[in-house]
Backbone as XML, in Angstrom:
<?xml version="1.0"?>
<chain id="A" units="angstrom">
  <residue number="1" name="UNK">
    <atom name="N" x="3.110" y="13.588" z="-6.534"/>
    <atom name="CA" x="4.534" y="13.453" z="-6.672"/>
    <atom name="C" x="4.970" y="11.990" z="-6.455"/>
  </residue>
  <residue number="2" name="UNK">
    <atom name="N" x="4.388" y="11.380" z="-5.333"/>
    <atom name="CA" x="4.857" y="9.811" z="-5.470"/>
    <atom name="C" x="4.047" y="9.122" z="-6.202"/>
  </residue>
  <residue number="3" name="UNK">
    <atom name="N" x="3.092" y="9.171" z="-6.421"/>
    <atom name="CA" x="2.247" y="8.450" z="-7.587"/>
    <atom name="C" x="2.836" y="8.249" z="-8.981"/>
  </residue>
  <residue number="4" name="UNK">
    <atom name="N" x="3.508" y="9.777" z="-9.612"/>
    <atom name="CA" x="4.171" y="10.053" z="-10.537"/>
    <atom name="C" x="5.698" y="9.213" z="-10.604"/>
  </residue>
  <residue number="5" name="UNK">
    <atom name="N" x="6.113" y="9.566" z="-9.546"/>
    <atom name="CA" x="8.064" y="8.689" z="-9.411"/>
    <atom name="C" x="7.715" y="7.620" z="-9.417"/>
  </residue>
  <residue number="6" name="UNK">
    <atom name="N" x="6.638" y="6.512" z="-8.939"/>
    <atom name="CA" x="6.400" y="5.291" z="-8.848"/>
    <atom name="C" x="6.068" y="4.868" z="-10.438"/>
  </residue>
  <residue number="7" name="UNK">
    <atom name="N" x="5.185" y="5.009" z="-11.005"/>
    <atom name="CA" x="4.371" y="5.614" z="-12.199"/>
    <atom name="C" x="5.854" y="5.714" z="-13.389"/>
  </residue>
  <residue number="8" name="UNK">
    <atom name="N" x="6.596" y="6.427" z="-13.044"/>
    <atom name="CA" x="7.888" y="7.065" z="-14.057"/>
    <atom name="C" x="8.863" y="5.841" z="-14.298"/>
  </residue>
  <residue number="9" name="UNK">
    <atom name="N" x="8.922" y="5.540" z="-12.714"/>
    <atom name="CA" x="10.233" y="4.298" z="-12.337"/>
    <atom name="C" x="9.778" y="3.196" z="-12.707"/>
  </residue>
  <residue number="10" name="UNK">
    <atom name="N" x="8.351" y="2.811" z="-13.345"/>
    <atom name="CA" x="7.821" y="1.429" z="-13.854"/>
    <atom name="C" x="7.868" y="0.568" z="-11.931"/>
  </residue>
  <residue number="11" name="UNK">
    <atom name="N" x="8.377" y="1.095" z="-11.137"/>
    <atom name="CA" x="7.802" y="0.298" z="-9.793"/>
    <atom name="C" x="6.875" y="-0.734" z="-9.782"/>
  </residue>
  <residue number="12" name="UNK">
    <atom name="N" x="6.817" y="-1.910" z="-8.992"/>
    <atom name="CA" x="5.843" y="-2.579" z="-8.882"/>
    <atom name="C" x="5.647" y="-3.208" z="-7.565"/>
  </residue>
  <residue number="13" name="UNK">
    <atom name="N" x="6.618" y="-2.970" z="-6.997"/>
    <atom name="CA" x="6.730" y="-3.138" z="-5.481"/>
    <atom name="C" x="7.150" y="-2.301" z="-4.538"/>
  </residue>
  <residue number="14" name="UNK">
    <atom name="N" x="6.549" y="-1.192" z="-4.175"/>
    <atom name="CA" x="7.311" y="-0.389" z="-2.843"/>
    <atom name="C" x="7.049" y="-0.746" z="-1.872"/>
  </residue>
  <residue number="15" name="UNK">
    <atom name="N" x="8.412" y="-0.661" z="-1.390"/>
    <atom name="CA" x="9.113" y="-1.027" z="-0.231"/>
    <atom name="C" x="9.014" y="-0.038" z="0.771"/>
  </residue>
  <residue number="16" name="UNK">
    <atom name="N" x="8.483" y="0.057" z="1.825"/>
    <atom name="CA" x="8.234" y="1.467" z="2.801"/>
    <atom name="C" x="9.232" y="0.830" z="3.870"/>
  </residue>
  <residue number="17" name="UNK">
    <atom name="N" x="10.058" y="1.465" z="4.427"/>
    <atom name="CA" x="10.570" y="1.410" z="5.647"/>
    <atom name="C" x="10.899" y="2.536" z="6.786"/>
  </residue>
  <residue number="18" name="UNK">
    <atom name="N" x="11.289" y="2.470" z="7.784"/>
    <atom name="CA" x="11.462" y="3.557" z="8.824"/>
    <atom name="C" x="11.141" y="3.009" z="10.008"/>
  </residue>
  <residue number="19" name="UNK">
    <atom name="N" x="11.266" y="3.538" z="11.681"/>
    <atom name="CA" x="11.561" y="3.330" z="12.416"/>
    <atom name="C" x="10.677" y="2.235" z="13.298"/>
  </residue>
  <residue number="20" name="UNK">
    <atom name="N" x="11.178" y="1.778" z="13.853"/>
    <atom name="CA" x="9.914" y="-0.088" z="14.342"/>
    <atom name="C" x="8.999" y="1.161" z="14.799"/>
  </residue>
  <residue number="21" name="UNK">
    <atom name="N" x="7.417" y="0.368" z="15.159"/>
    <atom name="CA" x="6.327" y="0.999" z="15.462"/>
    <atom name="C" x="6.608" y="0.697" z="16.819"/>
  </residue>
  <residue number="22" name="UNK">
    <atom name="N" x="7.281" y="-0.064" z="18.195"/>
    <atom name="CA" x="7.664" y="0.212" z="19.293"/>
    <atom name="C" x="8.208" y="1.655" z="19.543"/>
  </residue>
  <residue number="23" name="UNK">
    <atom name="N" x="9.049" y="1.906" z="18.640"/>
    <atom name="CA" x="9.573" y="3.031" z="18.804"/>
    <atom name="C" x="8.738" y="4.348" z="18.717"/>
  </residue>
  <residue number="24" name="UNK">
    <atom name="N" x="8.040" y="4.536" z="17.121"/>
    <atom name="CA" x="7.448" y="5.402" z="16.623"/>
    <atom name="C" x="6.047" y="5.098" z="16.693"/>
  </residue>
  <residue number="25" name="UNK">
    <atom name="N" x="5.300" y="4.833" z="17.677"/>
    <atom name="CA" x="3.726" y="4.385" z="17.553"/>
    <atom name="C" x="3.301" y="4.414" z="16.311"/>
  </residue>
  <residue number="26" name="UNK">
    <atom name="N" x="3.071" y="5.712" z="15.971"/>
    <atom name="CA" x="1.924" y="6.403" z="15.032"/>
    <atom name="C" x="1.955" y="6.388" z="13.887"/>
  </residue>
  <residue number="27" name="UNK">
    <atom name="N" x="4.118" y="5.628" z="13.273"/>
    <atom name="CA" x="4.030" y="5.319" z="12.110"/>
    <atom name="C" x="3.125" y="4.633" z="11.238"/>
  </residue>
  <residue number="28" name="UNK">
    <atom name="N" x="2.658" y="4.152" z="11.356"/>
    <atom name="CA" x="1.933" y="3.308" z="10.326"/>
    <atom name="C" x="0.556" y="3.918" z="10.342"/>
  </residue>
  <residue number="29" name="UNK">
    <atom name="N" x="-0.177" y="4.600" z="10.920"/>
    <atom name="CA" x="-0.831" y="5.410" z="10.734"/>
    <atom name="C" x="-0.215" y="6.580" z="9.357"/>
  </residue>
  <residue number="30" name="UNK">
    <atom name="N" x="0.657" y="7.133" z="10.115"/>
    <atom name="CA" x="1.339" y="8.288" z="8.675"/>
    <atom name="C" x="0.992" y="7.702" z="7.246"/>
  </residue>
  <residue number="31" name="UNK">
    <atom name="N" x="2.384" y="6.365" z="7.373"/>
    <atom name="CA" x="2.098" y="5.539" z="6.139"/>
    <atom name="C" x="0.554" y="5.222" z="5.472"/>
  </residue>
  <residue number="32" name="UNK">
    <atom name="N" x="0.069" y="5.311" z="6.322"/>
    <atom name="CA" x="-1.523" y="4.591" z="5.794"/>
    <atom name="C" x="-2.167" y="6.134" z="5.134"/>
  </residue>
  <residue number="33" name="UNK">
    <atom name="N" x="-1.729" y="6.591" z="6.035"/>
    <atom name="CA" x="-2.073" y="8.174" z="5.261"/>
    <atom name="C" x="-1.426" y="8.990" z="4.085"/>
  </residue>
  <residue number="34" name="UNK">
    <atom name="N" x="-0.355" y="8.332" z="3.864"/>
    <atom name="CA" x="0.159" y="9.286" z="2.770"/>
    <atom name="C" x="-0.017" y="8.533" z="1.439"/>
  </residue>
  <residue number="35" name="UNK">
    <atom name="N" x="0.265" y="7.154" z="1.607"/>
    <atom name="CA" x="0.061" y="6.298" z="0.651"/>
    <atom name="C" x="-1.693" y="6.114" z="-0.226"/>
  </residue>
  <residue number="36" name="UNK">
    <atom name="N" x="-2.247" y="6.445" z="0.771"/>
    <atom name="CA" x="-3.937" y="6.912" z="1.208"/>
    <atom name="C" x="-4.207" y="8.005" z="0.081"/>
  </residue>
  <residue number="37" name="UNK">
    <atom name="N" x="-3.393" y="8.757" z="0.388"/>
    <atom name="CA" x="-3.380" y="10.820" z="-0.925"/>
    <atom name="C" x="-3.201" y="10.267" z="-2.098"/>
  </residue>
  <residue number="38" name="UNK">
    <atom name="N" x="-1.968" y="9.369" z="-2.048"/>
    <atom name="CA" x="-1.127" y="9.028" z="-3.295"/>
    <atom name="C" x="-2.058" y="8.167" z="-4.289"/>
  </residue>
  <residue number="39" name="UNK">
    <atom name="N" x="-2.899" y="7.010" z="-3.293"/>
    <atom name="CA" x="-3.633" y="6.290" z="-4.255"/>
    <atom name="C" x="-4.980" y="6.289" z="-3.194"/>
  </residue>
  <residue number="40" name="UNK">
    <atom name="N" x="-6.111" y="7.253" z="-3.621"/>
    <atom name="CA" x="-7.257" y="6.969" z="-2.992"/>
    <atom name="C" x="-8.117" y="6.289" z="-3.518"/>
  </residue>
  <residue number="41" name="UNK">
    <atom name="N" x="-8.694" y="4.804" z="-2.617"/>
    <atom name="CA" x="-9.449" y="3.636" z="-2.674"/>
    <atom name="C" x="-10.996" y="4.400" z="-2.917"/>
  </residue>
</chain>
């Protein structure tokens, strides 16, 4: 599904944002993980 909207929208730069990692530790873990599904290396 985000591969596709990125893919659809001609995107070439996403922009991820959400809460500082002081706040939310583990964010960037998530991020690394979903982006991870979306495009696996």
């Amino acid at each position: 599904m985000l591969r596709e909207f990125v893919s659809d929208n001609e995107i070439k730069t996403l922009n991820v944002a959400g809460p500082r990692a002081s706040k939310e530790p583990e964010v960037g873990g998530f991020v690394k993980e979903v982006l991870g599904l979306a495009w696996p290396v």
